[in-house]
NUPADREN-481844 format. One record per residue: residue in three letters; x, y, z of N, C-alpha, C, O in turn; residue number from 1. Coordinates in Angstrom, 3 decimals. Layout:
! NUPADREN-481844
+-----+----------+----------+----------+----------+----------+----------+----------+----------+----------+----------+----------+----------+-----+
:   r :    neast :   nnorth :      nup :   caeast :  canorth :     caup :    ceast :   cnorth :      cup :    oeast :   onorth :      oup :   k :
+-----+----------+----------+----------+----------+----------+----------+----------+----------+----------+----------+----------+----------+-----+
: ALA :        X :        Y :        Z :        X :        Y :        Z :        X :        Y :        Z :        X :        Y :        Z : NUM :
...
+-----+----------+----------+----------+----------+----------+----------+----------+----------+----------+----------+----------+----------+-----+
! end
This chain:
! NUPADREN-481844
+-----+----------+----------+----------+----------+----------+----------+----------+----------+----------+----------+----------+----------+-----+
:   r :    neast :   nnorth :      nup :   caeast :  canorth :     caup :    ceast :   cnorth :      cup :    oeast :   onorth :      oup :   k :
+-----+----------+----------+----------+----------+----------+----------+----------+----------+----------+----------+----------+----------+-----+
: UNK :    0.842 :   -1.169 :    0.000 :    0.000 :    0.000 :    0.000 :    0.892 :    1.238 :    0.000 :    1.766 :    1.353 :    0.859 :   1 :
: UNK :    0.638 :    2.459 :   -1.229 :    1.260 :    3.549 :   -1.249 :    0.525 :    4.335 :   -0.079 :   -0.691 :    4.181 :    0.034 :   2 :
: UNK :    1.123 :    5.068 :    0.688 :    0.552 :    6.163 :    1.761 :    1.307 :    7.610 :    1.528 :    2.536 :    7.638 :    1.471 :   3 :
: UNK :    0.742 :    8.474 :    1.432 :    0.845 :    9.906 :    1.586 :    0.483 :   11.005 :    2.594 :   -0.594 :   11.378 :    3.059 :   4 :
: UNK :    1.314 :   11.259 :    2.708 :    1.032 :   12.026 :    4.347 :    0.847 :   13.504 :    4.006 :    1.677 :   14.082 :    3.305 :   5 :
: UNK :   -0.136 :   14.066 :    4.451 :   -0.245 :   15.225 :    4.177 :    0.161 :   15.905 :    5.190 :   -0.055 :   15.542 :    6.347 :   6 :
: UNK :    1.023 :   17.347 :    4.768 :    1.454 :   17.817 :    6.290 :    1.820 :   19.573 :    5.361 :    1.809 :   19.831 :    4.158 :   7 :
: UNK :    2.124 :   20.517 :    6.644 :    2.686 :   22.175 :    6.286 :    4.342 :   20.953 :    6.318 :    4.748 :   19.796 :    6.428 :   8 :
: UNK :    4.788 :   22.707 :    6.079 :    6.398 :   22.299 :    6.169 :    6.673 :   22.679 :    7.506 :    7.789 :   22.270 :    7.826 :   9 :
: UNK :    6.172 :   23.222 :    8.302 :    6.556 :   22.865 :    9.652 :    6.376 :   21.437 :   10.320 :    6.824 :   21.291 :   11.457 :  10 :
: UNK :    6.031 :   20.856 :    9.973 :    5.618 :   19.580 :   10.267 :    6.579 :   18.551 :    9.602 :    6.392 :   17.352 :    9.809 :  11 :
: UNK :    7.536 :   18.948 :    8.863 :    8.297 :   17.956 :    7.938 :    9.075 :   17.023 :    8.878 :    9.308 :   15.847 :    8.600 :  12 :
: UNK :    9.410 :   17.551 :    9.857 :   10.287 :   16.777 :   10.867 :    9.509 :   14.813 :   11.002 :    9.840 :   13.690 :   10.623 :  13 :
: UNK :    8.113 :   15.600 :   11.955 :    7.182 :   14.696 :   12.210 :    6.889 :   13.460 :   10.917 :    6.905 :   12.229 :   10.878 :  14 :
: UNK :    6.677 :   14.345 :   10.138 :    5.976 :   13.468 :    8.716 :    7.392 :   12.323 :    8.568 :    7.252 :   11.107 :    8.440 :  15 :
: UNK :    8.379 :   12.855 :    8.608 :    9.388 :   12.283 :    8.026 :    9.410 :   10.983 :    9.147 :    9.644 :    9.830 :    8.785 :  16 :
: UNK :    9.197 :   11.269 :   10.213 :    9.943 :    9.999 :   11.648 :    7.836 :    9.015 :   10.962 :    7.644 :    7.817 :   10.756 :  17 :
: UNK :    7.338 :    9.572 :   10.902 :    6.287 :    8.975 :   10.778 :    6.232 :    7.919 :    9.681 :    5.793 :    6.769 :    9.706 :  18 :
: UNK :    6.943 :    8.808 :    8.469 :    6.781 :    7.630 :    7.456 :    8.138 :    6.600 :    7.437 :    8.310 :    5.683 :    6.635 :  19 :
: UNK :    8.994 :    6.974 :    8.467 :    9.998 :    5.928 :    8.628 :    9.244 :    4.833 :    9.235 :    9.265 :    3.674 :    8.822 :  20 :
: UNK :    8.559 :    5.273 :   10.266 :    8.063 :    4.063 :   11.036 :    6.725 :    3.364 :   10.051 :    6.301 :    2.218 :   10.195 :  21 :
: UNK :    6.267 :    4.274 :    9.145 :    5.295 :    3.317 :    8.476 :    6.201 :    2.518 :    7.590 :    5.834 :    1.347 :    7.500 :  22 :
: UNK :    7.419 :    2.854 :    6.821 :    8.325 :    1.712 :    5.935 :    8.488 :    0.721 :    6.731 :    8.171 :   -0.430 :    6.431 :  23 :
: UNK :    9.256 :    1.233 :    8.375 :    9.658 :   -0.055 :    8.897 :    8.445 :   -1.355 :    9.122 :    8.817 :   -2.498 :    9.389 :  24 :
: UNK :    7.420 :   -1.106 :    9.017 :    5.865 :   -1.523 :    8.953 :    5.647 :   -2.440 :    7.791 :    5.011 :   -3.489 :    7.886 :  25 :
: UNK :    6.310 :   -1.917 :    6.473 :    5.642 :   -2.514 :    5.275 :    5.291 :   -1.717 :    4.328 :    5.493 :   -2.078 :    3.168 :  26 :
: UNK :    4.776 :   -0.637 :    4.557 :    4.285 :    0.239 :    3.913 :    4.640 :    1.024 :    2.874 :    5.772 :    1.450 :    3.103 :  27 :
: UNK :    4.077 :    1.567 :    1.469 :    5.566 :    2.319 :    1.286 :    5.331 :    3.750 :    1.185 :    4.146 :    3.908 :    0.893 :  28 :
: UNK :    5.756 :    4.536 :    1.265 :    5.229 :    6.025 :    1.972 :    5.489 :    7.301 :    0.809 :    6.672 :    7.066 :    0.562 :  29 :
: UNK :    5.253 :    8.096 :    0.233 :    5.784 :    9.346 :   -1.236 :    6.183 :    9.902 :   -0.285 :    5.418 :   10.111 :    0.656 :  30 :
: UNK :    7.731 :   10.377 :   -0.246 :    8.679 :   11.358 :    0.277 :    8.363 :   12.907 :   -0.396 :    8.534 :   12.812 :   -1.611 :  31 :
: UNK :    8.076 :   13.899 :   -0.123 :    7.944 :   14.912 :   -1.309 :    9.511 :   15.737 :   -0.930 :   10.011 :   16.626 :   -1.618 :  32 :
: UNK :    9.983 :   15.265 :    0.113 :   11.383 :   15.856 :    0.455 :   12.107 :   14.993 :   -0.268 :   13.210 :   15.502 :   -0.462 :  33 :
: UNK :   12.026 :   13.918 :   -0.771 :   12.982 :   12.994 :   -1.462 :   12.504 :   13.072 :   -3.098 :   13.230 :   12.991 :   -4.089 :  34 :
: UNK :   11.262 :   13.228 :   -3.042 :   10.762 :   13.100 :   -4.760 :   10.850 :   14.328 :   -5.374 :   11.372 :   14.269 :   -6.487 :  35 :
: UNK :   10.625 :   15.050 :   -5.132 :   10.370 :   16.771 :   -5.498 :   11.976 :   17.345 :   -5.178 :   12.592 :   17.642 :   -4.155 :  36 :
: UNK :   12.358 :   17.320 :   -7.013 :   14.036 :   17.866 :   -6.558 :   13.525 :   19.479 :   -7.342 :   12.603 :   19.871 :   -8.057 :  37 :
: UNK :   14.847 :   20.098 :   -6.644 :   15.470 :   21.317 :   -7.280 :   14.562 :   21.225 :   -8.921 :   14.425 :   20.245 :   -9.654 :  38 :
: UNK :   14.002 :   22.791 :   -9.118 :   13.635 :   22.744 :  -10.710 :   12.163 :   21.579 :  -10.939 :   11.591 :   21.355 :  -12.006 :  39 :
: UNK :   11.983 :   21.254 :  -10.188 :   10.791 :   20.347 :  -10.656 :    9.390 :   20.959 :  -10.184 :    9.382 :   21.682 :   -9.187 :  40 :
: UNK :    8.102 :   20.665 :  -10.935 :    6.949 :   21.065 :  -10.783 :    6.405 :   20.132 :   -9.654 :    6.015 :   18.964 :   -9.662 :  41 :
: UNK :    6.520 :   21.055 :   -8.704 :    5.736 :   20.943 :   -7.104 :    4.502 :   20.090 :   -7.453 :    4.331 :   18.876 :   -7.337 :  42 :
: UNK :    3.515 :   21.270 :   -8.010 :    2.331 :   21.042 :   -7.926 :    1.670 :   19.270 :   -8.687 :    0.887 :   18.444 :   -8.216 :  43 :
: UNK :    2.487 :   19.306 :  -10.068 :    2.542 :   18.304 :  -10.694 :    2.901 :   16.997 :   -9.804 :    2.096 :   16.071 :   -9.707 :  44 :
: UNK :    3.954 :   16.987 :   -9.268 :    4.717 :   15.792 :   -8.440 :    3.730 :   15.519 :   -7.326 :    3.580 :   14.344 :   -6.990 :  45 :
: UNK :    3.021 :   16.494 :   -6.698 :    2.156 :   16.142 :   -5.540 :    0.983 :   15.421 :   -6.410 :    0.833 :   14.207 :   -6.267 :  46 :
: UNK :    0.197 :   16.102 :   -7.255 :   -0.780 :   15.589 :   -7.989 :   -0.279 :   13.766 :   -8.677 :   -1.192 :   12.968 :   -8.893 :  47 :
: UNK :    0.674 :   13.501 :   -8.844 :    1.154 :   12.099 :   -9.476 :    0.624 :   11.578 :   -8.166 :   -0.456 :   11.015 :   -7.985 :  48 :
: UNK :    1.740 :   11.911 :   -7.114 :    1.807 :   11.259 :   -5.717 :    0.397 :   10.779 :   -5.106 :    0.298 :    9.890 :   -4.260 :  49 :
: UNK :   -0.743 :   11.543 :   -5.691 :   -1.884 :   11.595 :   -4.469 :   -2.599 :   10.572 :   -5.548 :   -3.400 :    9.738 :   -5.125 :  50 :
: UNK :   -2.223 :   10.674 :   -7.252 :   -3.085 :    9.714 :   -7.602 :   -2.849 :    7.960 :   -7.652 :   -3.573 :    6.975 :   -7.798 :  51 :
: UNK :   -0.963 :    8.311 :   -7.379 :   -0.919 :    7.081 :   -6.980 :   -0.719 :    6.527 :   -5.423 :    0.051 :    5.652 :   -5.028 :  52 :
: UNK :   -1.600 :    7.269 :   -4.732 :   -1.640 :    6.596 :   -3.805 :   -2.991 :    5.694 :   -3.058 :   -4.067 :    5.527 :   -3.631 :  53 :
: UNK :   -2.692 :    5.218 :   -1.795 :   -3.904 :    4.430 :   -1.994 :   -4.688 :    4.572 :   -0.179 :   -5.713 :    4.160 :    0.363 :  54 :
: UNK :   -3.615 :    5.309 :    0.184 :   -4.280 :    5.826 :    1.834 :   -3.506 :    7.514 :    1.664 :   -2.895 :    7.894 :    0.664 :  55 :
: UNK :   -3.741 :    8.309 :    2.907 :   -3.413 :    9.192 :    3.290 :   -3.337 :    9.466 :    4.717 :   -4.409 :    9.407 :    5.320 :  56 :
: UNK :   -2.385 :    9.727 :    5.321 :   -2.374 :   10.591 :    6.828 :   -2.379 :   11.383 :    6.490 :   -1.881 :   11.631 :    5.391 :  57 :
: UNK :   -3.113 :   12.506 :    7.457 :   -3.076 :   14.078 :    7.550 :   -2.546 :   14.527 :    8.782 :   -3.147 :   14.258 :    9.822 :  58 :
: UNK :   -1.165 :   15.383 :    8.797 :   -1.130 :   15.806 :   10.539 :   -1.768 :   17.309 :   10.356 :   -1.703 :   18.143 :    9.453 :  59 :
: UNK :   -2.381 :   17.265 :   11.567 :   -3.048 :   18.795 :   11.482 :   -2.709 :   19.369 :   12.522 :   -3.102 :   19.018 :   13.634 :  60 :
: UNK :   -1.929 :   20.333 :   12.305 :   -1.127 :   20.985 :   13.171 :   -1.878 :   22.411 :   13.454 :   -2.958 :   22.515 :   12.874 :  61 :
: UNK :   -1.474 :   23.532 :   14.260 :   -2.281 :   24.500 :   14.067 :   -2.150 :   25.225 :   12.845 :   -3.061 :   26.038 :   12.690 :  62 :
: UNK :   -1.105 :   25.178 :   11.710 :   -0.928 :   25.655 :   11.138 :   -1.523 :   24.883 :    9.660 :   -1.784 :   25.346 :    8.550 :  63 :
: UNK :   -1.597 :   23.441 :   10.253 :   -2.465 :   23.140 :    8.456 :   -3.625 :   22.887 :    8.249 :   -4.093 :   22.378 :    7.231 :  64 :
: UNK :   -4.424 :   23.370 :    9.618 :   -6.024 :   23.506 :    9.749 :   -5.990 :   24.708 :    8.888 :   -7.128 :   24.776 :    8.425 :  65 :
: UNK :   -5.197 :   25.825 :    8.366 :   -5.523 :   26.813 :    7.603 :   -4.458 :   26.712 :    6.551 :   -3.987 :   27.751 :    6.089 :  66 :
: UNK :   -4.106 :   25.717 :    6.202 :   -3.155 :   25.917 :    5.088 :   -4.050 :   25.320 :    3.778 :   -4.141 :   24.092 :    3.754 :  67 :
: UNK :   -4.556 :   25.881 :    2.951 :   -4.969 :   25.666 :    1.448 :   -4.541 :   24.685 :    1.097 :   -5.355 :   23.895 :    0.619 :  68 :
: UNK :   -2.924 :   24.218 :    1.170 :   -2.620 :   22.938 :    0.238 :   -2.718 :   21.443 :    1.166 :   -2.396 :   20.357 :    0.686 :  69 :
: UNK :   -3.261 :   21.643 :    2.674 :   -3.241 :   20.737 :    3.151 :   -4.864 :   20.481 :    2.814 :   -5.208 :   19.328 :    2.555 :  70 :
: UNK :   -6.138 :   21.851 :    2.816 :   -7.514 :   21.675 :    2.438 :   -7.791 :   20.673 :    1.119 :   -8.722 :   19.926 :    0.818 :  71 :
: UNK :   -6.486 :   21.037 :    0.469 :   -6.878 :   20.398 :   -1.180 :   -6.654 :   19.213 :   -1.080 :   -7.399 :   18.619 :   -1.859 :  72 :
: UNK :   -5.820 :   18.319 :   -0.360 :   -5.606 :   17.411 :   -0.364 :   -6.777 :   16.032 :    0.278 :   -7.267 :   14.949 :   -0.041 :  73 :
: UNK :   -6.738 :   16.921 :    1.236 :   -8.016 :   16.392 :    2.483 :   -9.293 :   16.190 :    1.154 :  -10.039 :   15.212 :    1.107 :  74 :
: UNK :   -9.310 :   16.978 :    0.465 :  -10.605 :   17.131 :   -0.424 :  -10.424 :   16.204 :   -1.332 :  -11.217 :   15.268 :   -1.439 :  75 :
: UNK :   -9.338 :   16.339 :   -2.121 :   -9.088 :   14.674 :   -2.788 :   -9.318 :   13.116 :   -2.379 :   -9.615 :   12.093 :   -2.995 :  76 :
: UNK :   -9.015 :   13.473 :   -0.960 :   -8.853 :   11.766 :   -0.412 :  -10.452 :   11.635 :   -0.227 :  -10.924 :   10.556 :   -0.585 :  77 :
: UNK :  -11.350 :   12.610 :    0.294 :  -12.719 :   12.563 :    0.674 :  -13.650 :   12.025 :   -0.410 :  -14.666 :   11.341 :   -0.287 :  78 :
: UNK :  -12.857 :   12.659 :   -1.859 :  -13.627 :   12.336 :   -3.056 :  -13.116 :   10.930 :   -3.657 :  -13.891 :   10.316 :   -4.391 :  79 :
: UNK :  -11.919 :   10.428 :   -3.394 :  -11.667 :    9.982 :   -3.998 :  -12.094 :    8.132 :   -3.382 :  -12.080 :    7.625 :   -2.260 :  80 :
: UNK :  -12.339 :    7.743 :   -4.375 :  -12.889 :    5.875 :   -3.688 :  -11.489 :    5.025 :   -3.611 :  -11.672 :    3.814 :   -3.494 :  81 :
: UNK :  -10.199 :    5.429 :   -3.655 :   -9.226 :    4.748 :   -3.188 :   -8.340 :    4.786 :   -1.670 :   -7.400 :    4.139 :   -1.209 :  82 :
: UNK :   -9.292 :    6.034 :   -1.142 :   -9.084 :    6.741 :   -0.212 :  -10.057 :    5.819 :    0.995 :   -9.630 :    5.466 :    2.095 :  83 :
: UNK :  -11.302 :    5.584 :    0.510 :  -12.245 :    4.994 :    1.504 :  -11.661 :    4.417 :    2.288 :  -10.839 :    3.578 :    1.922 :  84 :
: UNK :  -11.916 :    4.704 :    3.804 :  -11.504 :    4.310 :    5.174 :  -10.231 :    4.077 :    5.144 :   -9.819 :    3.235 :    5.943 :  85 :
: UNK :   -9.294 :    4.713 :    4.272 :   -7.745 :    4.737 :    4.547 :   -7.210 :    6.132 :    4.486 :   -6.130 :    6.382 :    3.952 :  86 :
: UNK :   -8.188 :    7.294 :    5.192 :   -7.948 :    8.324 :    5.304 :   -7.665 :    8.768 :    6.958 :   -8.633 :    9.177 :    7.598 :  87 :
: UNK :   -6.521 :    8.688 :    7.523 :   -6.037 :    9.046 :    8.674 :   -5.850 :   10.081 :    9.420 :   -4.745 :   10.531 :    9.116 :  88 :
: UNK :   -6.296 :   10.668 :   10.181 :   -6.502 :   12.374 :   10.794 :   -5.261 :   11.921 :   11.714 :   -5.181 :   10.733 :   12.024 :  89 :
: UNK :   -4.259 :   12.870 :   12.174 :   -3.442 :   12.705 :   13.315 :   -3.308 :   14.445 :   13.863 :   -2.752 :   15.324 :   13.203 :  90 :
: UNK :   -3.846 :   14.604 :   14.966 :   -3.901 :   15.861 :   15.664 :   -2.616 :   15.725 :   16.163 :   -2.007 :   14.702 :   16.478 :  91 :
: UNK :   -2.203 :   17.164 :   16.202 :   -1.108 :   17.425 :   16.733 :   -0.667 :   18.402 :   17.510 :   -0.404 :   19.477 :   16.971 :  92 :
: UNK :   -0.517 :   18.268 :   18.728 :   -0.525 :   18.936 :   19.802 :   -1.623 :   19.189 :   21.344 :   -2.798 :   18.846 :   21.220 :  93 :
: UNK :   -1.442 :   19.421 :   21.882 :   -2.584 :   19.301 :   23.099 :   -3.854 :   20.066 :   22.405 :   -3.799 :   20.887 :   21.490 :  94 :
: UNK :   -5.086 :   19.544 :   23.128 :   -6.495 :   20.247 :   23.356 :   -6.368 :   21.294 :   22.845 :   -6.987 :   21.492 :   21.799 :  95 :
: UNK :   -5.588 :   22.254 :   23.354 :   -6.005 :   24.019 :   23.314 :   -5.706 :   24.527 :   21.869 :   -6.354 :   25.353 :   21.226 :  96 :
: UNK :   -4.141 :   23.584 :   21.356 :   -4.015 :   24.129 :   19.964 :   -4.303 :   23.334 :   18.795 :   -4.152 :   23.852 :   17.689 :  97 :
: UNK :   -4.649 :   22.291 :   18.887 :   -5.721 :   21.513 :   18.031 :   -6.698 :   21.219 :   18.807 :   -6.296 :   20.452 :   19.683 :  98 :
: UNK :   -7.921 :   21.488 :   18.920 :   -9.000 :   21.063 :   19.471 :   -9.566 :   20.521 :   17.659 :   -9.296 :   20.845 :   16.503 :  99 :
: UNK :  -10.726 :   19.259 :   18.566 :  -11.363 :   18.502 :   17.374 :  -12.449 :   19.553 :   17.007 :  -12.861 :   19.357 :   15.864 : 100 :
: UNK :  -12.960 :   20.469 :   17.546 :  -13.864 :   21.544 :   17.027 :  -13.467 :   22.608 :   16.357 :  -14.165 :   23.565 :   16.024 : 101 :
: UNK :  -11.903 :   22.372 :   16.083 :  -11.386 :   23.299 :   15.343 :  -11.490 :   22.666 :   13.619 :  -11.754 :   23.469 :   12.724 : 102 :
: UNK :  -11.289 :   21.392 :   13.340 :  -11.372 :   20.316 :   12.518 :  -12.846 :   20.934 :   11.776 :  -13.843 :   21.399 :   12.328 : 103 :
: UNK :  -12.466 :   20.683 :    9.910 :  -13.709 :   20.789 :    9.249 :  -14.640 :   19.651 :    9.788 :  -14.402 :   18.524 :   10.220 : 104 :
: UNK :  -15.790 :   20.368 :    9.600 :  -17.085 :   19.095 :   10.130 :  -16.813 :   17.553 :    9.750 :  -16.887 :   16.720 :   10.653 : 105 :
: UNK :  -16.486 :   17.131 :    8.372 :  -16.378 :   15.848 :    7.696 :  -15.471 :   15.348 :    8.836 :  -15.812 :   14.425 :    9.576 : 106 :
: UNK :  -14.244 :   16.032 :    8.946 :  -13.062 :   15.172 :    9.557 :  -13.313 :   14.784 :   10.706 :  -12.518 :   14.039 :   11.280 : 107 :
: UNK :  -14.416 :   15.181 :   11.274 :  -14.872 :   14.965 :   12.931 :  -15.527 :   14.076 :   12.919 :  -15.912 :   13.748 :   14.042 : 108 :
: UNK :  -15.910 :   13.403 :   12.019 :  -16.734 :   11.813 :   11.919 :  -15.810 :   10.920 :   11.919 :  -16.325 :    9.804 :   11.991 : 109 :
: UNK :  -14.363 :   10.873 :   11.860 :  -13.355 :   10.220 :   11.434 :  -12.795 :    9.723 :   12.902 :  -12.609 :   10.751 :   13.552 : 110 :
: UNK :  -12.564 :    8.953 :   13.427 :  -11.458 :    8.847 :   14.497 :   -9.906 :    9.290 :   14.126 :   -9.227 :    9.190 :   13.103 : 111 :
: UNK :   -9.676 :    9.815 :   15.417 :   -8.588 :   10.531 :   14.522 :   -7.792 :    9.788 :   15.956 :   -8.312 :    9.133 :   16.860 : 112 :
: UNK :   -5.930 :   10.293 :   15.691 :   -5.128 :    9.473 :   16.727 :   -4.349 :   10.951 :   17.174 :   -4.011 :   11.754 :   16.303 : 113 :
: UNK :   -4.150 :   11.162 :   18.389 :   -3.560 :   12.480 :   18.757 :   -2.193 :   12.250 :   19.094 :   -1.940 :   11.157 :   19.601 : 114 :
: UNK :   -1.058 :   13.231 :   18.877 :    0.308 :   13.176 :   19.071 :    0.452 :   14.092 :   20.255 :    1.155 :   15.014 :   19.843 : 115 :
: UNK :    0.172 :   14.295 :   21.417 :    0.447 :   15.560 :   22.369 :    2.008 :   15.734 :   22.099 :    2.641 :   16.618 :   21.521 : 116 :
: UNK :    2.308 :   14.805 :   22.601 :    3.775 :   14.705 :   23.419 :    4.881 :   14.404 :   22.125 :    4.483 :   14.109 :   20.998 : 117 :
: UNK :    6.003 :   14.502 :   22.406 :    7.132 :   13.181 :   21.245 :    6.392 :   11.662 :   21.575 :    5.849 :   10.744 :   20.960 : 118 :
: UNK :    6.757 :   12.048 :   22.985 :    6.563 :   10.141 :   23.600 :    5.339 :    9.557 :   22.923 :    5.332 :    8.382 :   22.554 : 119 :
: UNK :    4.194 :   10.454 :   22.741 :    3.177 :    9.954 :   21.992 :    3.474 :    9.208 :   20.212 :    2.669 :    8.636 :   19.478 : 120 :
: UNK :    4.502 :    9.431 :   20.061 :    4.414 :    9.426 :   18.359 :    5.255 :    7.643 :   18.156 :    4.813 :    6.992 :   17.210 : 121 :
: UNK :    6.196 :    7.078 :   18.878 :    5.908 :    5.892 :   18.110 :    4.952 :    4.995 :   18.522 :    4.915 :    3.835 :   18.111 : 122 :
: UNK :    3.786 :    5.700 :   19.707 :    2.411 :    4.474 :   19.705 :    1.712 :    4.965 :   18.450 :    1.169 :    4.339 :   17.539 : 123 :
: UNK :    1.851 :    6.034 :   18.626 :    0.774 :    6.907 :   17.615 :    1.241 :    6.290 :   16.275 :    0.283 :    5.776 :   15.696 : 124 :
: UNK :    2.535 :    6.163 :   15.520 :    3.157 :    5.305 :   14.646 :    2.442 :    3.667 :   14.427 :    1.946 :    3.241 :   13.384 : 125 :
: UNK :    2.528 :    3.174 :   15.315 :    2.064 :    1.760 :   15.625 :    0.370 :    2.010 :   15.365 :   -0.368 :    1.175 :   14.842 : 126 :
: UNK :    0.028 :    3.105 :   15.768 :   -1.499 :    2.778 :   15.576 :   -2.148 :    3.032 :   13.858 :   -3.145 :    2.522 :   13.345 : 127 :
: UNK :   -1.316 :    3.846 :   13.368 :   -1.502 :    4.512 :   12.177 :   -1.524 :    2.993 :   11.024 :   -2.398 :    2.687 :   10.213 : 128 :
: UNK :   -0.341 :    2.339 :   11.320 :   -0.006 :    1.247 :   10.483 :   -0.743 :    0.169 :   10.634 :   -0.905 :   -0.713 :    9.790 : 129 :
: UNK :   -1.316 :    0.234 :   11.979 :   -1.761 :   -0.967 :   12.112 :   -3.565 :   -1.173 :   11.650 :   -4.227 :   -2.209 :   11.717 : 130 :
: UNK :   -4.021 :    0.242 :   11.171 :   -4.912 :    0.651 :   10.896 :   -5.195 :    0.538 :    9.479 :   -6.259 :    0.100 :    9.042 : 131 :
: UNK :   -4.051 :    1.012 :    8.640 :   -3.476 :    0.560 :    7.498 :   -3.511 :   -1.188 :    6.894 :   -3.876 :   -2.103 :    6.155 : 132 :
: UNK :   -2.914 :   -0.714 :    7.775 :   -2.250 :   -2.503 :    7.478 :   -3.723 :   -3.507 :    7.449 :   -3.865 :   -4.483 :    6.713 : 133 :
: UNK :   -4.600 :   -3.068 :    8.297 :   -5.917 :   -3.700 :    8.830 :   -7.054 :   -3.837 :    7.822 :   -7.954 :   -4.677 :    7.811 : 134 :
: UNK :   -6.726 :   -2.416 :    6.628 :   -7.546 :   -2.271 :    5.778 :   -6.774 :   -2.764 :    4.704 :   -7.558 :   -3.364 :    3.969 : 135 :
: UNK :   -5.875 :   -2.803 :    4.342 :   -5.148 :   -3.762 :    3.160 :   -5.823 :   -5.034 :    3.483 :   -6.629 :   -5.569 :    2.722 : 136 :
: UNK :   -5.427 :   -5.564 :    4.787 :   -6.022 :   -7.330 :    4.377 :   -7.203 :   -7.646 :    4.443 :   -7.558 :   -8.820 :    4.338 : 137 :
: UNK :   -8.315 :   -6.318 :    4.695 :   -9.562 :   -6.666 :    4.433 :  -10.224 :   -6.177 :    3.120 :  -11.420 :   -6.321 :    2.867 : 138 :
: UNK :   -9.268 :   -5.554 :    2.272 :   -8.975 :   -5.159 :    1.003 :   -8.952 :   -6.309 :    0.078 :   -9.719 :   -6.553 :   -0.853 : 139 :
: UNK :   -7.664 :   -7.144 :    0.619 :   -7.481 :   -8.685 :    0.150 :   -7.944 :  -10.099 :    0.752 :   -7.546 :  -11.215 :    0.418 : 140 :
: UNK :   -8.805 :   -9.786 :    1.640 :   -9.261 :  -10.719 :    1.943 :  -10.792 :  -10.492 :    0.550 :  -11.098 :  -11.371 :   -0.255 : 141 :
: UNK :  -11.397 :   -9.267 :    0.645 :  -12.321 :   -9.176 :   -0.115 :  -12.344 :   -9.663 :   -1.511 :  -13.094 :  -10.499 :   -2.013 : 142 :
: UNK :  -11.207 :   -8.862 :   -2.139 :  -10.643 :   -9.623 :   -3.418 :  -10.680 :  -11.117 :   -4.004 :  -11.046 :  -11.379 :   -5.149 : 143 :
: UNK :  -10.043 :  -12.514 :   -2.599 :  -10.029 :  -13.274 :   -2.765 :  -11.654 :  -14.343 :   -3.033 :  -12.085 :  -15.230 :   -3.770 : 144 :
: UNK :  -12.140 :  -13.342 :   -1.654 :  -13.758 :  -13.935 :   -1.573 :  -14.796 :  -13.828 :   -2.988 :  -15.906 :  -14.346 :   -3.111 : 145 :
: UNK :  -14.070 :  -13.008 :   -3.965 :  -14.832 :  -12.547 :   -5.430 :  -14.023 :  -13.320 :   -6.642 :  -14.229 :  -13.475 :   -7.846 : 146 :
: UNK :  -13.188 :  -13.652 :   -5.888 :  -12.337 :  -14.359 :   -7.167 :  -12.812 :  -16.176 :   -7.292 :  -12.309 :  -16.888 :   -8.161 : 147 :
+-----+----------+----------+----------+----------+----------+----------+----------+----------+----------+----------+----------+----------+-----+
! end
């Protein structure tokens, strides 16, 4: 399963330890710090990335509850049927600066997994994948039952 993490660039730190721990998992994760070189079309490379992918995390930080390119993305995975129930909310930071009532309405139907702390992030890691991982084999378990 391809996964794409949507995140600001303040958040690159996080995204990055996150999708290490989803590789070490199985998973395989679009780097846009590794794919997107010098001279290349941003916008284009994200657009490849999101169509070939097949889940998404979102960290929503206080800063990408208002960031446009994190809205557009969120809006893709919502529309899109490869996205179904492999769309991942991860709050980030305590109550006061992500509260879930800060979250567009849709995303609040979603269970989402919260990062307060560091210490929070390799359970929070473990839960992300394993969530993942949960919907791949009921992905392929389905597959097999039609074949």
């Amino acid at each position: 399963m391809k996964v794409f993490i949507s995140h600001t660039a303040q958040a690159e730190d996080l995204a990055r330890k996150i999708g290490e721990g989803l590789e070490r998992q199985g998973l395989g994760v679009w780097r846009g710090d590794e794919a997107i070189l010098p001279g290349d079309n941003w916008a284009e490379k994200v657009s490849e990335a999101l169509n070939a992918a097949q889940a998404m995390v979102v960290l929503l930080t206080p800063d990408a509850l208002h960031s446009s390119s994190v809205r557009r993305e969120i809006e893709f995975a919502l529309g899109n049927e490869n996205f179904r129930q492999r769309l991942i909310t991860v709050l980030v930071g305590d109550a006061r600066t992500t509260s879930t009532e800060s979250l567009p309405w849709i995303l609040r139907r979603l269970r989402t997994i919260r990062l307060t702390t560091p210490s929070d992030t390799e359970a929070g890691i473990a839960e992300i994948g394993r969530a993942l991982l949960a919907s791949a084999a009921t992905d392929s378990a389905a597959v097999e039952a039609s074949a």
